[in-house]
GUDREN-516200 format. One record per residue: x, y, z of N, C-alpha, C, O in turn; residue number from 1. Coordinates in pm, 1 decimal. Each point is the difference from the previous one (the first is absolute). Example, Ala and Ser with C-alpha at 12.3 -4.5 7.8 and 13.67 -1.06 7.14 Angstrom:
GUDREN-516200
        n_u        n_v        n_w       ca_u       ca_v       ca_w        c_u        c_v        c_w        o_u        o_v        o_w   zase
     1319.0     -569.0      780.0      -89.0      119.0        0.0       90.0      120.0        0.0      103.6       -1.9       66.5      1
     -138.6      106.9     -138.5       82.0      119.0        6.0      -77.0      109.0       73.0       50.9      110.8       16.9      2
This chain:
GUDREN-516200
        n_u        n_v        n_w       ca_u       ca_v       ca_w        c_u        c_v        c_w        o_u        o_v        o_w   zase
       83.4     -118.9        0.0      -83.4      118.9        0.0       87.5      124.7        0.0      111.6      -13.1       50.2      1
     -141.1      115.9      -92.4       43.1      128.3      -42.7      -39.0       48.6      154.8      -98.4       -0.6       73.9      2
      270.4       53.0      -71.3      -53.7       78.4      151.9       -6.2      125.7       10.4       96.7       62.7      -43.2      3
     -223.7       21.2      109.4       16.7      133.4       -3.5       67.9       73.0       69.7      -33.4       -4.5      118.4      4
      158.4      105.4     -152.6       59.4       45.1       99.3       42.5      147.9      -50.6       14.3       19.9     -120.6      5
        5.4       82.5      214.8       48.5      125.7      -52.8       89.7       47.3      107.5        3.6      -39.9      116.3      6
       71.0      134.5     -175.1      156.3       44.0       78.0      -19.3       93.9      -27.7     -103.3        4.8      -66.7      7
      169.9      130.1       87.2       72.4      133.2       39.0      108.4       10.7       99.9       -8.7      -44.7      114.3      8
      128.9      116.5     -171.6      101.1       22.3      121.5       57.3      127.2      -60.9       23.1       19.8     -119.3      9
       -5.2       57.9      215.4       72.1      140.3       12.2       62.7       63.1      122.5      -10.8      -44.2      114.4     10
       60.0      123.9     -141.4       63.8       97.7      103.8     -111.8      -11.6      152.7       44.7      -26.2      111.7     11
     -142.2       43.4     -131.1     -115.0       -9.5      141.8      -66.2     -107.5       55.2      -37.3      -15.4      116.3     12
       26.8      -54.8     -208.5      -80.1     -121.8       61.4       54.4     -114.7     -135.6       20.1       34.4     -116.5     13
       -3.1     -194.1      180.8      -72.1     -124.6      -77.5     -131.8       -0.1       -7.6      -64.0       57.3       88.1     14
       11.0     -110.0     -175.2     -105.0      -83.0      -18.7      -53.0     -100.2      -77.8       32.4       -3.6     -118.8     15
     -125.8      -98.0      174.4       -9.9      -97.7      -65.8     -172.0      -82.1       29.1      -56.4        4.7      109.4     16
        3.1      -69.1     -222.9     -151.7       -3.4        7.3       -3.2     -197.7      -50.7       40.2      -26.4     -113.4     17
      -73.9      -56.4      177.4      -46.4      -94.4      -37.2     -177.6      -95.8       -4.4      -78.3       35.0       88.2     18
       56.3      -84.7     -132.9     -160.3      -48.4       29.3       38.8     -168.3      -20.7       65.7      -63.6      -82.4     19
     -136.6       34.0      192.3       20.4     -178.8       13.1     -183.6      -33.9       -4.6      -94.0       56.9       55.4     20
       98.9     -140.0     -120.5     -142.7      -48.4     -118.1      -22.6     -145.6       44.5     -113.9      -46.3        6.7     21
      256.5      -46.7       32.8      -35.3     -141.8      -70.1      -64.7      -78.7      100.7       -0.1     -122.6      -10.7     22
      -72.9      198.8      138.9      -71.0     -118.4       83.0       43.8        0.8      110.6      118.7       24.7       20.9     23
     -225.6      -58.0       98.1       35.7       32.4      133.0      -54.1     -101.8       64.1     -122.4      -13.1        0.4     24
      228.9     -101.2       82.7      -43.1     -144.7       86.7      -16.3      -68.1      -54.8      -36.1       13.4     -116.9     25
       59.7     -148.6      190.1      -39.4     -149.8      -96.2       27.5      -36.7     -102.1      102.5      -24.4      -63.6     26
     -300.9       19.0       38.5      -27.4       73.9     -145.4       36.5       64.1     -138.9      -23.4      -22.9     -118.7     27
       97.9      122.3      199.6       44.9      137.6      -80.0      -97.7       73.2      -55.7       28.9       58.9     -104.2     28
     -165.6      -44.8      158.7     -116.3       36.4        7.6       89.3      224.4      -42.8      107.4       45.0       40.0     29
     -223.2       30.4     -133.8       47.1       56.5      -51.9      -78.4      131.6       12.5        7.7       66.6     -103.3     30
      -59.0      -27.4      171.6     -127.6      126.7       55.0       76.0       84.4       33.3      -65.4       90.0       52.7     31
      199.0      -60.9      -54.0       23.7      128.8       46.2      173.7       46.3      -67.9       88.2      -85.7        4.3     32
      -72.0      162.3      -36.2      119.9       66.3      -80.1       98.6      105.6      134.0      -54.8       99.6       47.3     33
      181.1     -135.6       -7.3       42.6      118.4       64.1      107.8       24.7     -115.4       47.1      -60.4      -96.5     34
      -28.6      245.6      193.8       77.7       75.3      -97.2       60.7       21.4       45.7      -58.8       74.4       78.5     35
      202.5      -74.2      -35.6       80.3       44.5       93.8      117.5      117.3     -112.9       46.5        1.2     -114.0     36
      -44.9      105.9      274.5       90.4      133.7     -105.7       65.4       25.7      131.6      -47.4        3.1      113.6     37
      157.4       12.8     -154.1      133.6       35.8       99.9       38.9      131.4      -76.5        8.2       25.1     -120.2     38
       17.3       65.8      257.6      105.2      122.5      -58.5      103.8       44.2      107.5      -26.2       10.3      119.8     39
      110.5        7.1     -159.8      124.7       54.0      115.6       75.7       80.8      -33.2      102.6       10.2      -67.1     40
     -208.6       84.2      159.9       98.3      165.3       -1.2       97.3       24.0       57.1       12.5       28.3      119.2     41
       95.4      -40.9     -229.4      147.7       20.0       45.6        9.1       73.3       67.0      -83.3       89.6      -13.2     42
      191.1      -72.4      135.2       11.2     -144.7       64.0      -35.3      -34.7      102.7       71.6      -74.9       66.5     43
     -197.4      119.7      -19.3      -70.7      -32.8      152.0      -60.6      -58.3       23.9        8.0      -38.4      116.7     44
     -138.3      -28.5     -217.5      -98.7      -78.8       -0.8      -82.1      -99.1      -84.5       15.9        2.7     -122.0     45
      -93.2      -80.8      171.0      -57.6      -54.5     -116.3     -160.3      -10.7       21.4      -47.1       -3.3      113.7     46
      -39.3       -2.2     -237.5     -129.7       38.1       16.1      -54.6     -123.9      -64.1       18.1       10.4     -121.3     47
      -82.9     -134.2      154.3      -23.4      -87.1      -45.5     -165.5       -7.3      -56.8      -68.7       34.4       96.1     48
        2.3      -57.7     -183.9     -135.0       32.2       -6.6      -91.7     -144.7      -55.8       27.0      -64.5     -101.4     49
      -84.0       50.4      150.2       -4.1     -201.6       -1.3     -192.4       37.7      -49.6      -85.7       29.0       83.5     50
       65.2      -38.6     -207.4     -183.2      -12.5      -73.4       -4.6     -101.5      -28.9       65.4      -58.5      -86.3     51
     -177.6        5.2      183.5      -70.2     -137.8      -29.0     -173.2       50.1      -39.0      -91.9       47.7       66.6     52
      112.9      -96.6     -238.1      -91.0       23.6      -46.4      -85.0     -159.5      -73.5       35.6      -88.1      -78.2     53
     -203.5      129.4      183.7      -75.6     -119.8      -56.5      -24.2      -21.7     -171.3      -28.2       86.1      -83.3     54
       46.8     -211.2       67.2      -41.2      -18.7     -159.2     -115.8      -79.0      -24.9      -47.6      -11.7     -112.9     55
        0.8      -42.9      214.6     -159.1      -86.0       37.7      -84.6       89.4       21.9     -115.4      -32.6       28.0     56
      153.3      166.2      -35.8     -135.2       65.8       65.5      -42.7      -23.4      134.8      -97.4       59.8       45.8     57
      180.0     -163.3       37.7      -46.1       -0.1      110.4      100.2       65.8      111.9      118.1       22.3      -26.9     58
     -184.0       10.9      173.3       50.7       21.9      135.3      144.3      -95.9        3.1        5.3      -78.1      -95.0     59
       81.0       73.8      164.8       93.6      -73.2       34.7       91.4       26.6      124.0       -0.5      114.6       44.8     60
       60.7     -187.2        1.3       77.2        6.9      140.6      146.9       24.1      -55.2       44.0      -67.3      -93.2     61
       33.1      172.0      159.0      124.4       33.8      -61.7      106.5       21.5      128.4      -37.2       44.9      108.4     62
      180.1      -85.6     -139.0      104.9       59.4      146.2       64.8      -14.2     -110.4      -22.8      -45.2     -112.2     63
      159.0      121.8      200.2      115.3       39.2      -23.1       61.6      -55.9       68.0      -50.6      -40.3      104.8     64
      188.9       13.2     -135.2       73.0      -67.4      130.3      144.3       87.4      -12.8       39.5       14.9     -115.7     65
       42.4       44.0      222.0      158.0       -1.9       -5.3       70.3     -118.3       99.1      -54.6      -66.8       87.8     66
      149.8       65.5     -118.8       80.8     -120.8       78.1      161.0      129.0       26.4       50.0       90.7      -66.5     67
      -24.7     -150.1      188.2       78.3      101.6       82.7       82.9     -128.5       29.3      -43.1     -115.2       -5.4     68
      179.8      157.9       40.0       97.0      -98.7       39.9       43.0       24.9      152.5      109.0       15.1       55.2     69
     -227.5      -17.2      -16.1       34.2       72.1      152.0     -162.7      -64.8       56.5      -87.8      -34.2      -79.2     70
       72.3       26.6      250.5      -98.4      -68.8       82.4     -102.8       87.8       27.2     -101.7      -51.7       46.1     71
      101.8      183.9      -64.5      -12.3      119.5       70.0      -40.3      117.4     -103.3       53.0       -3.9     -111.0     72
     -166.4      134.7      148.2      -40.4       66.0      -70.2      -42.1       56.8       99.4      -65.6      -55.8       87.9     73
      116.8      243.4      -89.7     -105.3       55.6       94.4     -129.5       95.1      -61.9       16.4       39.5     -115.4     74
     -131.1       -4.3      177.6      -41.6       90.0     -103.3       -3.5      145.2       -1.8       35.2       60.6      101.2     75
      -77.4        8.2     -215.1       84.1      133.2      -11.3     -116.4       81.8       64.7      -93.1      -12.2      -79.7     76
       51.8       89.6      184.7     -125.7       32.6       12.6      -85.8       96.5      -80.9     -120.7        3.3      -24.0     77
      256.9       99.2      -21.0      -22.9       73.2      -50.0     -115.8      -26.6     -172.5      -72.6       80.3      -58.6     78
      104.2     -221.4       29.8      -80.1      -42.5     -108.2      -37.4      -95.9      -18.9       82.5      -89.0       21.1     79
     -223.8       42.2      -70.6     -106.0      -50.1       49.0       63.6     -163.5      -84.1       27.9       -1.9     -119.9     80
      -17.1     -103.0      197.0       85.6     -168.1      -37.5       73.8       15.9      -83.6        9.9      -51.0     -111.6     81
       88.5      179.3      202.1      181.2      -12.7      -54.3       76.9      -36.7       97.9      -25.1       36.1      114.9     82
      131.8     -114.2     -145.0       79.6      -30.9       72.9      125.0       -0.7      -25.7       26.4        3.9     -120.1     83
      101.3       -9.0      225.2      127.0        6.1      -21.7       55.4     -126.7       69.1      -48.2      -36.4      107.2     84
      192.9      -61.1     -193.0       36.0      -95.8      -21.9       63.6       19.9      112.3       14.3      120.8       18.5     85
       52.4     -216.7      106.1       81.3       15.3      116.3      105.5     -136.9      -23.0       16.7     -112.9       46.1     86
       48.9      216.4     -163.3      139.6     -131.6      -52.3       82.2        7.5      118.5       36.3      -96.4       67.4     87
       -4.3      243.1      -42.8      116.3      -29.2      109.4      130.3       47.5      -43.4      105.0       -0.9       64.2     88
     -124.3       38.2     -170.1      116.3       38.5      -65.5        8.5      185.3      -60.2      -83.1       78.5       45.6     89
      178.0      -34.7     -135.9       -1.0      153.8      -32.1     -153.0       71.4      -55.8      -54.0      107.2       27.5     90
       15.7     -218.8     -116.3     -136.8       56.5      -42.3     -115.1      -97.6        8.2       18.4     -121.4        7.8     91
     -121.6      170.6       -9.4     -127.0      -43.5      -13.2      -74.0       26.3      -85.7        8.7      104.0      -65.2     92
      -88.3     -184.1       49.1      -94.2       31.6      -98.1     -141.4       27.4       28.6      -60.1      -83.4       67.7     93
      -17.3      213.5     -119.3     -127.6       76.4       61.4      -59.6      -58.5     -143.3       48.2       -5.1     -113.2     94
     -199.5      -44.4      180.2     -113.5      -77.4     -106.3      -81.8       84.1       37.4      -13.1       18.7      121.0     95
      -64.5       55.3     -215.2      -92.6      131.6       44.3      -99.2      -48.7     -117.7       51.2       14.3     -111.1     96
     -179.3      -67.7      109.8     -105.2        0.5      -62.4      -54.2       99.9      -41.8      -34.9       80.0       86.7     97
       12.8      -52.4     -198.9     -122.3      116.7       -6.3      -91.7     -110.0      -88.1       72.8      -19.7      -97.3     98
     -150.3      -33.4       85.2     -121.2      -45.8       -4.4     -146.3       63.3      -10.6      -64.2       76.6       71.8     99
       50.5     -113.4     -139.7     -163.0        1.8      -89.6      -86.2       -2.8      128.4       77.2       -6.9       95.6    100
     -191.6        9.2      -59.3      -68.9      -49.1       59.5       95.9      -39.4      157.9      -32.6     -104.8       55.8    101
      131.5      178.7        0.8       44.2      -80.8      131.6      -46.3        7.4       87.1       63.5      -55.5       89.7    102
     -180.7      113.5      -49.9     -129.6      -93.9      131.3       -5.0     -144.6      -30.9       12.2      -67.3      102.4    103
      -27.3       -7.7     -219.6      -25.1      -99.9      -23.7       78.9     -100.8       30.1      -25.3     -114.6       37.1    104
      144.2      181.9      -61.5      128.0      -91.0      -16.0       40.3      -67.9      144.9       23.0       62.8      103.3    105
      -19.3     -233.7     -123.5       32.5      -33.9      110.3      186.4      -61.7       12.2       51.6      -84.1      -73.6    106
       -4.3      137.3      155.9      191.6      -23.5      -46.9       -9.1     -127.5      145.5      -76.5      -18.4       94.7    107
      189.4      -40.1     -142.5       41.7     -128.5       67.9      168.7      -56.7       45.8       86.1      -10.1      -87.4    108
      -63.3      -15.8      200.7      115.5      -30.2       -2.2       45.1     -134.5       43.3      -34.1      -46.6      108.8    109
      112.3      -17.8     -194.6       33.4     -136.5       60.0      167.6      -26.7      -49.0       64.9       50.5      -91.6    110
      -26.9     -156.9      200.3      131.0      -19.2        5.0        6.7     -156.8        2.5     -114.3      -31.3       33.3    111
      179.5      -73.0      -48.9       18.3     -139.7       12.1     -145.0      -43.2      -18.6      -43.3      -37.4      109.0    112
      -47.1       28.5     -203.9     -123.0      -20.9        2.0      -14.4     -140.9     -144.8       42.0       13.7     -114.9    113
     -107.0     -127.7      167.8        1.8      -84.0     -132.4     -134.8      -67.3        8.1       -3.5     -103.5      -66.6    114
      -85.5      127.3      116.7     -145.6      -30.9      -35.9      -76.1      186.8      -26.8       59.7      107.1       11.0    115
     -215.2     -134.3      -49.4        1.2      -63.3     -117.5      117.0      -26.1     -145.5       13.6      -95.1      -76.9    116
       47.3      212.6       86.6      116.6       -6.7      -83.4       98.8       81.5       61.3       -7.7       76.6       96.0    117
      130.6     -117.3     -192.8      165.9       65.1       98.6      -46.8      166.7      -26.6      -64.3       48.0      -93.3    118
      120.9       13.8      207.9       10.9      135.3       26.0       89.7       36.1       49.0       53.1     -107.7       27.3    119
       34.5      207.7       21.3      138.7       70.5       36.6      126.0     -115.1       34.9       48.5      -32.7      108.3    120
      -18.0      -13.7     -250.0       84.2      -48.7      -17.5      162.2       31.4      -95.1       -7.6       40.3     -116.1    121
      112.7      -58.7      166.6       85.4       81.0     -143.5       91.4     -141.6       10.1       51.5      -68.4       88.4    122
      -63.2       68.4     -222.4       58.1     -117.0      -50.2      217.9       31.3      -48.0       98.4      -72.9      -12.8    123
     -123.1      196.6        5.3      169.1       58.8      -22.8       20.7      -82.0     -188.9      -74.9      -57.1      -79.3    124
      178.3       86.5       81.9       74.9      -28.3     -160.5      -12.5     -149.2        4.9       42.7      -79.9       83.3    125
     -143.1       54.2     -242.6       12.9     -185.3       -0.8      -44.0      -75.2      131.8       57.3     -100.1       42.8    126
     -150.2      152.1        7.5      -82.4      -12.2       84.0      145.0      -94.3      127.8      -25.9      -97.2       71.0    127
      109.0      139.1      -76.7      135.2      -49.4       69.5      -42.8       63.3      166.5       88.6      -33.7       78.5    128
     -180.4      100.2      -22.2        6.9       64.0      151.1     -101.9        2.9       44.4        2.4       69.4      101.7    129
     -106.8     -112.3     -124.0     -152.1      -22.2       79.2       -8.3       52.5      115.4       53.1      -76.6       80.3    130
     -101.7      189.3      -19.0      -36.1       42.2      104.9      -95.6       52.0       -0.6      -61.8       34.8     -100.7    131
       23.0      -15.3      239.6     -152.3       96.5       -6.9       28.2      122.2      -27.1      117.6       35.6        7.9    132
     -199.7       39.1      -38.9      -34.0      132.4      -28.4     -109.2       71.6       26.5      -62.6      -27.5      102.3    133
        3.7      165.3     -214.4      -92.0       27.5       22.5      -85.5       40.2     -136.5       53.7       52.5      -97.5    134
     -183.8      -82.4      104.7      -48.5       27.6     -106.2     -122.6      137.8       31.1      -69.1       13.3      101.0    135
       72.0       59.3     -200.0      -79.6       70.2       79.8     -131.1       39.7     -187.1       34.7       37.5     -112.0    136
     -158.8      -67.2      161.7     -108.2        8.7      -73.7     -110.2       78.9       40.2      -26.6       26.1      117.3    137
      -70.1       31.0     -267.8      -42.7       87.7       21.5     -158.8      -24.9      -92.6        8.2      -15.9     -121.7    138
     -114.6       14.8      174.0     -108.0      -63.4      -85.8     -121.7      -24.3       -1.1      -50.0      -62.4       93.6    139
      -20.5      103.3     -193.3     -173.4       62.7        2.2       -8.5      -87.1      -78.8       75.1      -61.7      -75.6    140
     -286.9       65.0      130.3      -82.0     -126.7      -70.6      -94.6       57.0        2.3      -51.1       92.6       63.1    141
       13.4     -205.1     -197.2     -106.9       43.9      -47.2      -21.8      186.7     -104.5      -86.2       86.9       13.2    142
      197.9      -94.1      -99.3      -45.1      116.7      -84.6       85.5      -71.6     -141.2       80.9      -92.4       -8.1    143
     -143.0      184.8      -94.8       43.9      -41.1     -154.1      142.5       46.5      -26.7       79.1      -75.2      -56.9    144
      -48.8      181.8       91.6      138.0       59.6      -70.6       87.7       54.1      128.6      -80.2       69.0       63.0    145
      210.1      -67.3        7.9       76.7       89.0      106.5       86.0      -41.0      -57.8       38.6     -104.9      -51.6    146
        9.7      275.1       76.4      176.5       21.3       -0.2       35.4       36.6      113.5      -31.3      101.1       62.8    147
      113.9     -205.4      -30.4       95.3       16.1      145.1      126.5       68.5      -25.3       91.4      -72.0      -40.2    148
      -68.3      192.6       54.9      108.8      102.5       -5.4       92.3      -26.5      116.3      -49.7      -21.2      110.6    149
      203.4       20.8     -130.3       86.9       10.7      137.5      110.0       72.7      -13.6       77.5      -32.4      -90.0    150
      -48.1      137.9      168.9      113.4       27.5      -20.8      153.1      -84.2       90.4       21.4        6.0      121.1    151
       41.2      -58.9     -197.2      136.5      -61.2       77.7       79.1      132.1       38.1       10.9       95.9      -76.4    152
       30.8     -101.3      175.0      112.5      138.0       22.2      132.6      -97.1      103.6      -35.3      -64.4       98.8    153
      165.1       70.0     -138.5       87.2      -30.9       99.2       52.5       90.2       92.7       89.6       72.1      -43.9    154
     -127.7      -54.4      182.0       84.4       84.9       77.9      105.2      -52.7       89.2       60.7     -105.1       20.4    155
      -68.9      258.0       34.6      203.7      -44.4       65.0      -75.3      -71.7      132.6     -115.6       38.0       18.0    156
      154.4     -111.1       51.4      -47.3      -79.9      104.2      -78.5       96.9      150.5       77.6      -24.1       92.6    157
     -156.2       87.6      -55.2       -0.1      102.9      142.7      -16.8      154.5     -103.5      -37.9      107.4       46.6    158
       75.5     -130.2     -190.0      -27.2      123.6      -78.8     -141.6       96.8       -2.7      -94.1        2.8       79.4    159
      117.1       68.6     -194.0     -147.0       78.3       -3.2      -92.2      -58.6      -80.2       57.8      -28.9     -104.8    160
     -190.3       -8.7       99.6      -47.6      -58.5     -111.4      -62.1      118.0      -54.6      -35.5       97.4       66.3    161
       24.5     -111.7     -190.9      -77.4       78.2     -102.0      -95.1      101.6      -12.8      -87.0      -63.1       60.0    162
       49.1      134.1      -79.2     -114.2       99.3        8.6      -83.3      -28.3     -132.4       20.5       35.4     -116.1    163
     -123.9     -113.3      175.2     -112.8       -0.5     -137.2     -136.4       57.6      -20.1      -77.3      -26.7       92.0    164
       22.0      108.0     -201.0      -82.6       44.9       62.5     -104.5      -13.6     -135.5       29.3        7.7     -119.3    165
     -179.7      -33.7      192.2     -100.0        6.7     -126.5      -58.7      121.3      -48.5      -76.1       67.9       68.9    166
      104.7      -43.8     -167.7      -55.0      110.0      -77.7     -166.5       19.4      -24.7      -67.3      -97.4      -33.7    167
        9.9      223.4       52.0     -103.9        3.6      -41.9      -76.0      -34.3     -128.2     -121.2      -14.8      -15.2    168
      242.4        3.8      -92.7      -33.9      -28.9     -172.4       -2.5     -172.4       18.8      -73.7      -54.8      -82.0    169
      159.4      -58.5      200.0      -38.6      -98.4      -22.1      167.1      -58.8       -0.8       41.2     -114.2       20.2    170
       31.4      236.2      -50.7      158.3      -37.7      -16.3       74.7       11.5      117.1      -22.8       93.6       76.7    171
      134.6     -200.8      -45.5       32.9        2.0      115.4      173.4       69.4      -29.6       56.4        8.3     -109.1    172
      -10.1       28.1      225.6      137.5       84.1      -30.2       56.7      -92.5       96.5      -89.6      -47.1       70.0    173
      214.9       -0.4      -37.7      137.6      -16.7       74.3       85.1       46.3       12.4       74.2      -11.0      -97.6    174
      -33.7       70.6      182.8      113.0       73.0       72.2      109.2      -99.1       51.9       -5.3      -84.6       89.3    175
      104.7      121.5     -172.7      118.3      -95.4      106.5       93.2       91.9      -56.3      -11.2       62.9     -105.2    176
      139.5      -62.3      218.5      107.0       71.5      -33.5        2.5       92.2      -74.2       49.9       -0.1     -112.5    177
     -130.8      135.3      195.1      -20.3       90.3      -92.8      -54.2       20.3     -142.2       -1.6      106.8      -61.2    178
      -48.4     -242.0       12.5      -61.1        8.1     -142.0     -116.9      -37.5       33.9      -27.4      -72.4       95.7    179
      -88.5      147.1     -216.9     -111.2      -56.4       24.0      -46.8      -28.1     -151.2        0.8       81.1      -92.6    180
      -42.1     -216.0       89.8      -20.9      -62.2     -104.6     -184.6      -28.7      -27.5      -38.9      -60.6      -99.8    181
């Protein structure tokens, strides 16, 4: 199959757009299309934008999942099921949702988890280091179409996190290190 994909790269940002079509479980049962678009504004952040769009015409149940190589996640209060990674080390990584509909959204955290299925697990290179981890998911039911938006940001460990703010037109701005993007 012909895969759809689109790129841009410049001086300000990567970017890149894919759509996965061929079937979801078992089955490979086929009702729903995601679109996933990554951009990373050199060099502070990344904006991940995840459209799961129905092709049945019907309602459907949708999550997201990240997997963290770490046991631990605290959350950010300042924004509504964001959280920051507690590697332990120089930087961290800040998961800041902006989400469609996030009253709805129910987020989840699990670590060493293998019923109903494996959850916060990291398998390392060639699956050579199996340990627990953390997985952290995010996920509404029962609607036809959501885009789950996230921004990834790495900070310095005890650092400042970000200044984000929603715009009245619908557009959101980020502030980091004196730039606002």
């Amino acid at each position: 199959d012909k895969v759809d994909v689109e790129w841009a790269t410049n001086d300000e940002f990567d970017y890149a757009k894919a759509v996965y079509s061929d079937g979801f479980g078992e089955i490979q049962n086929k009702p729903v299309t995601h679109t996933r678009e990554v951009k990373f504004f050199k060099p502070h952040f990344f904006c991940v934008k995840d459209t799961l769009t129905s092709i049945d015409g019907k309602p459907h149940d949708y999550e997201i999942l990240f997997h963290l190589d770490t046991t631990s996640a605290t959350p950010i209060p300042d924004y509504k099921n964001a959280f920051i990674s507690n590697y332990g080390r120089k930087y961290e990584i800040a998961i800041i949702p902006l989400d469609e509909n996030e009253d709805d959204i129910k987020v989840g955290l699990a670590s060493g988890v293998t019923e109903p299925s494996y959850r916060g697990w990291y398998n390392g290179r060639n699956e050579s280091n199996l340990h627990r981890a953390l997985t952290l998911s995010r996920s509404i039911k029962g609607v036809k179409n959501h885009r789950f938006t996230t921004l990834l940001i790495p900070v310095v460990s005890g650092g400042e996190l970000p200044k984000i703010e929603r715009k009245e037109n619908g557009t959101i701005s980020v502030s980091i290190d004196e730039k606002t993007y």
